[in-house]
C-alpha positions in Angstrom: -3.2 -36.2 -5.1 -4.7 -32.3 -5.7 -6.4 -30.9 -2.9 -9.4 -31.2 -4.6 -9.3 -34.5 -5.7 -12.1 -37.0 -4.0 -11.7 -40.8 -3.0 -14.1 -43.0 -2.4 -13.8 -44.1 1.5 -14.4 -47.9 2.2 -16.3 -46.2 5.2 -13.8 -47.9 8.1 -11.2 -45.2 8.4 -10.8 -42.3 8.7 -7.4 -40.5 9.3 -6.9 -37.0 11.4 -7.0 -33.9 9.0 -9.4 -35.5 7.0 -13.0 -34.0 6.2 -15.7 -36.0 5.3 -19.1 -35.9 2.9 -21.7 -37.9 3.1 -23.0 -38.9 -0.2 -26.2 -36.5 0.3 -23.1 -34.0 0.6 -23.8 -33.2 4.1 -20.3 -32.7 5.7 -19.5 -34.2 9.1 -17.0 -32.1 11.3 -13.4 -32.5 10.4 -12.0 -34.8 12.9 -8.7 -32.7 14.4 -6.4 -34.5 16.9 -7.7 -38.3 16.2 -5.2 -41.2 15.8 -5.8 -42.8 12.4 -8.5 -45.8 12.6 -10.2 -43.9 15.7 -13.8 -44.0 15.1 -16.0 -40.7 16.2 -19.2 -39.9 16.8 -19.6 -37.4 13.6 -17.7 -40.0 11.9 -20.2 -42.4 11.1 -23.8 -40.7 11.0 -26.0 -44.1 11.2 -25.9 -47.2 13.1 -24.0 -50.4 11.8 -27.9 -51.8 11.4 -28.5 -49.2 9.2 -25.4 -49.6 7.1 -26.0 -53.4 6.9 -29.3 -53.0 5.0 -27.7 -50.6 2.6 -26.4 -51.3 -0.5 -22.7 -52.2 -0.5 -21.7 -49.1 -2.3 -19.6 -46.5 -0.6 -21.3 -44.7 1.4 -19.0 -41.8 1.9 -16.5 -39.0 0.2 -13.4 -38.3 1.7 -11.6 -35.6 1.1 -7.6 -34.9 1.9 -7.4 -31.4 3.0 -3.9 -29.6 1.9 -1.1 -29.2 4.9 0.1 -25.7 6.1 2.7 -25.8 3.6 0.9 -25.2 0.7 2.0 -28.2 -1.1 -1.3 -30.2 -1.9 0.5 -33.9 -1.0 3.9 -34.9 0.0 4.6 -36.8 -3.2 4.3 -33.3 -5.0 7.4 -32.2 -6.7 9.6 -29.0 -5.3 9.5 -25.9 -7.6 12.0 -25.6 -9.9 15.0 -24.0 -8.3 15.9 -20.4 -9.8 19.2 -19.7 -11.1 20.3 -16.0 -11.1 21.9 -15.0 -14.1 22.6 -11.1 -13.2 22.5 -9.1 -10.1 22.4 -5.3 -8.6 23.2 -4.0 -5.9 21.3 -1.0 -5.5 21.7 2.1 -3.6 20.4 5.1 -2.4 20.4 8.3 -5.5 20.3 11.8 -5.8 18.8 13.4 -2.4 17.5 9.7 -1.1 18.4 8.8 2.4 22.1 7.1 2.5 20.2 4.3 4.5 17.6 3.1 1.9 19.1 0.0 -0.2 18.2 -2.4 -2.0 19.6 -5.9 -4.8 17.7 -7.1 -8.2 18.0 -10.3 -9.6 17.6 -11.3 -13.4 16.8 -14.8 -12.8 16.5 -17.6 -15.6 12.8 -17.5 -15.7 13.0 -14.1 -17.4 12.0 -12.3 -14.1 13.5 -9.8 -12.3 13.3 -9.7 -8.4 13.9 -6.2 -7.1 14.1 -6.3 -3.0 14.4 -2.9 -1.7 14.4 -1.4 2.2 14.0 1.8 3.8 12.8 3.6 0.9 11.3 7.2 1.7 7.3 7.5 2.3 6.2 9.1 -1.0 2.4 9.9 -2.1 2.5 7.9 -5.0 3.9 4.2 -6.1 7.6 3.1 -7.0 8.1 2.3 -10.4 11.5 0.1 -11.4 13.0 0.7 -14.9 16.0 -1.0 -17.1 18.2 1.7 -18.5 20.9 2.3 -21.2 23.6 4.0 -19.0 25.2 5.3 -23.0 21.7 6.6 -24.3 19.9 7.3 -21.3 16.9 5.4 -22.8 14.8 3.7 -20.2 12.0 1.8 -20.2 9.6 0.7 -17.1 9.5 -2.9 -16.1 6.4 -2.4 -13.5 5.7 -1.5 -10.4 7.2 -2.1 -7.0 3.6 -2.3 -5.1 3.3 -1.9 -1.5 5.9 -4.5 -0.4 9.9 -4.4 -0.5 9.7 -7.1 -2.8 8.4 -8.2 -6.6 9.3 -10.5 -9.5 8.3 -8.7 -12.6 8.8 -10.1 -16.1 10.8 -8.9 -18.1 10.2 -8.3 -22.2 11.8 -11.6 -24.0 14.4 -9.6 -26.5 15.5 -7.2 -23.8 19.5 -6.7 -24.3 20.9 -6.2 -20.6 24.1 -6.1 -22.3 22.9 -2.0 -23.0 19.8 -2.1 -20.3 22.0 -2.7 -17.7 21.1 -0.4 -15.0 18.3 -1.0 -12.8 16.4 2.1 -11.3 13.6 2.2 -8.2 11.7 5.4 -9.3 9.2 7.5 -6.8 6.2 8.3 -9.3 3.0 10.4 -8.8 -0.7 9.4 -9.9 -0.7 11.9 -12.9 -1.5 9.4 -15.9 2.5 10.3 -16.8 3.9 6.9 -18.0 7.3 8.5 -18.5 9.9 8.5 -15.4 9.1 11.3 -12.7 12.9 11.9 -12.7 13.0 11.1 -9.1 15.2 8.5 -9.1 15.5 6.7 -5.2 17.8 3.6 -6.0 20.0 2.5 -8.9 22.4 0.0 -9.6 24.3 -2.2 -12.7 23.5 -5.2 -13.4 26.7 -7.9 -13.6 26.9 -11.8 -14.4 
């Protein structure tokens, strides 16, 4: 069931990690730490008199609140695993440190996942490209961000039979969309 999905509550339990609405959409407070069928105080806002002369509908909302994990119930399917269908190991170019590093991963979801470490400070952004090591035609496939790690898509008729190198650029702010030349990482793709 999403997250935001509502069921009616039959207004006699009430399980921990739970929040619940009253119908005039006045929230109680969560209940945290109570076994399942406790009753609390918040729980139930009026007295069992007062519920008797009410109509039998529900009285309340319940809503299930997602877990830590991010999955919104446990009945949820797992993401599709990713096959990689090429890889690169990537390493340090030109005048880059020896110690910066990095791999990309063409995966079957027509991303690739560049993860890169060490990498010198520069003043601007890294930008990763796909190049043809026989023409020396490149063409960006986005940036690198902040992080070590991406998944960028990549164009759906791209050949890495001829765009098989992969190359972690250091780039300035200059409104240049061409490659800076300063190439910090490269690597061929195989698989």
């Amino acid at each position: 069931m999403p997250a935001s999905a509502a069921v009616r509550s039959t207004g006699r339990r009430a399980h921990a990690g739970t929040a619940v609405t009253t119908t005039r959409g006045s929230p109680s407070a969560p209940l945290t730490g109570a076994a399942p069928g406790a009753r609390s105080a918040g729980l139930f806002r009026h007295s069992a008199r007062a519920r008797r002369r009410r109509p039998t509908a529900p009285t309340s909302t319940v809503v299930h609140t997602a877990g830590a994990s991010g999955r919104t119930c446990a009945t949820d399917p797992a993401p599709p695993a990713q096959t990689v269908v090429a890889s690169a190991r990537l390493d340090a170019y030109g005048s880059t440190p020896a110690r910066a590093r990095g791999d990309a991963r063409v995966l079957d979801s027509g991303e690739l996942h560049p993860h890169v470490a060490n990498l010198p400070a520069v003043p601007g952004y890294y930008e990763v490209w796909l190049i043809n090591p026989n023409t020396m035609e490149m063409f960006s496939i986005g940036v690198l961000g902040t992080g070590n790690e991406v998944l960028l898509p990549l164009p759906p008729n791209v050949d890495l039979g001829k765009y098989s190198v992969v190359d972690v650029s250091a780039e300035r702010f200059d409104n240049d969309t061409a490659h800076s030349g300063d190439s910090l990482l490269r690597g061929s793709l195989t698989g």
